[in-house]
N, C-alpha and C positions, 0 to 999 in steps of 0.2 A: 151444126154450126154454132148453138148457142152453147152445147161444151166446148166445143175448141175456145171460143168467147172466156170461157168462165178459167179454163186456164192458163190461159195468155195473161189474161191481170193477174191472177195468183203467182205467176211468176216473176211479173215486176213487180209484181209490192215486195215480194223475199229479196230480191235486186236492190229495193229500195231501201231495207231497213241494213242490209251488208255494209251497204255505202254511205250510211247516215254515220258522222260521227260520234264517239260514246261521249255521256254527260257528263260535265267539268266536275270536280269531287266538291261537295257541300264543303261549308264553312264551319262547319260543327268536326267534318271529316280532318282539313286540314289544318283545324286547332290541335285534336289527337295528335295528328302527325308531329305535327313543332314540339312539342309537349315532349312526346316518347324521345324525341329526338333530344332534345335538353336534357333530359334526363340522364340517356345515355351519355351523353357529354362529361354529367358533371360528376356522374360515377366513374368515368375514366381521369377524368382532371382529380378527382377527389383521391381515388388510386396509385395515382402518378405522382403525387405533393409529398412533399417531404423527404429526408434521406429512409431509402428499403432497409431493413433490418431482420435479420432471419429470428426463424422461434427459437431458437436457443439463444442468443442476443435477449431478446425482448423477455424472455422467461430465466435467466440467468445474466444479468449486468455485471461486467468487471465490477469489482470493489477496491478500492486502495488500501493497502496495507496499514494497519496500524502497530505492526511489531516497532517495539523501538530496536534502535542499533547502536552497539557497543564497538569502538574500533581499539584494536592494542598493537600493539607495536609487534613489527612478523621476527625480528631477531631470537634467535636460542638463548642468546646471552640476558636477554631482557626478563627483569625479576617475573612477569608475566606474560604470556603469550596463548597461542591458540592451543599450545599443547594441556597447560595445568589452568585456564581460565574458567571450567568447567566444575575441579578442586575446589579453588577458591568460592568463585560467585554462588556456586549453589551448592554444594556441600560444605562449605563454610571450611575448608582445610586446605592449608597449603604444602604445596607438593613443586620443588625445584623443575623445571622442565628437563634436565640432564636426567632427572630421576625417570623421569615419563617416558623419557627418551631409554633406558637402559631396560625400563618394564616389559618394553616389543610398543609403545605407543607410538603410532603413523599421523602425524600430523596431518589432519582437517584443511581444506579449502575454506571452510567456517564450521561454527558450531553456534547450534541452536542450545540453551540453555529454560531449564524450567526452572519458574518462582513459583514455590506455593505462598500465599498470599491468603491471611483472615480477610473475608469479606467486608466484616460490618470494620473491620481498616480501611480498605478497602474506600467504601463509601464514605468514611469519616475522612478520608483527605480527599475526599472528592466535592463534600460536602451536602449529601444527601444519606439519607436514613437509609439502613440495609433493609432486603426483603427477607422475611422468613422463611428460613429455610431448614432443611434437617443438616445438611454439609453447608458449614459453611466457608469450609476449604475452598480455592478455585488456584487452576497453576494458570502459569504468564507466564507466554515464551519471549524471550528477547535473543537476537540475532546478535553473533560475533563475530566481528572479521579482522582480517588485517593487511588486505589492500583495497581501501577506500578510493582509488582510485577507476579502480571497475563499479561505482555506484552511478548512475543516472542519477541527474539534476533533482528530481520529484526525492527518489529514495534519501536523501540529503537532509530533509525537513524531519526524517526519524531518527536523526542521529542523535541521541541524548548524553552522552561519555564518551569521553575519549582517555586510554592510561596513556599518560607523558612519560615515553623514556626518559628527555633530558636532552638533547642533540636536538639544534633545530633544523635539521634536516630529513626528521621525522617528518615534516610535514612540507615536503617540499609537490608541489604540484595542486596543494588542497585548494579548493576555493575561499576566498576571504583572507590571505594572506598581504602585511603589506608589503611596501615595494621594499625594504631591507630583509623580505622574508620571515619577520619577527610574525607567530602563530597568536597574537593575542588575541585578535577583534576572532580569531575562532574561539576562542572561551568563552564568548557571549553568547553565543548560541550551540553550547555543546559544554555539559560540565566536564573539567577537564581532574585529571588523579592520578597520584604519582606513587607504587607501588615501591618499600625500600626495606632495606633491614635495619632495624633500629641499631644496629652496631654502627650504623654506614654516616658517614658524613651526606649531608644532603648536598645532592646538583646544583650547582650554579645555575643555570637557567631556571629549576624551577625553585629557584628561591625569588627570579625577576618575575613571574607567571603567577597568574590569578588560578594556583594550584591547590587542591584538597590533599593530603600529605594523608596516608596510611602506611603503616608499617605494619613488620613482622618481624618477630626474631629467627635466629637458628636453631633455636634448640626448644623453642616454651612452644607446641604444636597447640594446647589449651588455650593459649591469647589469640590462636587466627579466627576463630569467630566474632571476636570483638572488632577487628578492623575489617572482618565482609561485614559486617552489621551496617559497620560506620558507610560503608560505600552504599547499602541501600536507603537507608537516610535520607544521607544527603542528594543521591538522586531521586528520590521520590520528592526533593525540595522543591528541585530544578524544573523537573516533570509538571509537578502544581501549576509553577508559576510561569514555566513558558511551554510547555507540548501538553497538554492536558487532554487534546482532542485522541492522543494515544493510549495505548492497553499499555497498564502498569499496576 
């Protein structure tokens, strides 16, 4: 009797602790919790913030161009063009575009041109000391085109030369034009140059136009370094005192 006794309680009390509910979590417990849980949160909100940008993004950033841009007139007839602009501006010699044209030369969508350029020049119109260096050659590409028309708004701010044929409907469609069409307020922010043969009477229009006048003869090929000379000059003037933020 007194084991049957002694099992009968040991059975309820196991009964008893099954059906006892468990103990509420300390306050020490449920600070941890809030805690871990804030955390989590604010690594997700911290994650989530701001615009996503891949590793190639954030380890390589667009950069804006700083190439300046020359635009010339796209006619064959025109004393320069995208055929011999190449002649001229950097090899300092000029060459009729009919010539270019009978050599086998296929006119360019554009053409990139190179300037070598002394440095401590360079720095002297910039107005800081050159570094020393063993070369102190460096080339500057400038872009050449001759339908400005396919430029985006942005590309516009590198435009530093424009050759004036003489016709103003050379610049029909350009931005900054005013309402009679007359190209002037674009010479203000574009030096503008008018390429001729000193035989030639000069254009009427760019005799109204705030024009840099070079010429060249027909037959003296030793004088055409003296008038590219004069075109980088006076765009390095222009370059100074209004684009300077560009490679020149």
């Amino acid at each position: 009797w007194y084991q049957r006794r002694v099992r009968a309680l040991g059975g309820f009390a196991s009964m008893k602790q099954q059906n006892t509910p468990a103990a509420a979590p300390s306050a020490s417990s449920n600070n941890n919790n809030r805690s871990n849980s804030q955390h989590h949160h604010q690594q997700k909100d911290r994650s989530n913030s701001g615009h996503p940008r891949s590793a190639a993004q954030a380890k390589n950033p667009k950069r804006e161009s700083k190439t300046p841009i020359v635009i010339v007139p796209a006619s064959i007839s025109s004393l320069i063009n995208l055929y011999n602009v190449r002649d001229f501006l950097q090899d300092s010699r000029f060459v009729t575009a009919r010539e270019k044209e009978m050599q086998g030369y296929r006119k360019q969508n554009e053409v990139t041109i190179s300037r070598k350029r002394d440095l401590v020049e360079m720095n002297a119109l910039r107005g800081h000391a050159a570094p020393v260096t063993e070369n102190q050659i460096v080339t500057v590409p400038y872009r050449i085109i001759d339908n400005p028309l396919r430029l985006e708004r942005k590309d516009w701010e590198r435009v530093v030369a424009v050759f004036v044929a003489g016709p103003a409907w050379q610049f029909k469609g350009w931005p900054g034009l005013l309402p009679d069409g007359s190209p002037v307020n674009i010479f203000t922010k574009m030096k503008a140059f008018h390429l001729k043969f000193e035989e030639v009477a000069m254009d009427k229009n760019v005799l109204k136009w705030d024009v840099t006048l070079l010429t060249v003869s027909k037959n003296k090929r030793h004088l055409d370094s003296v008038s590219a000379l004069k075109f980088w000059e006076e765009l390095d003037k222009f370059i100074v005192k209004n684009k300077r933020h560009l490679r020149f």
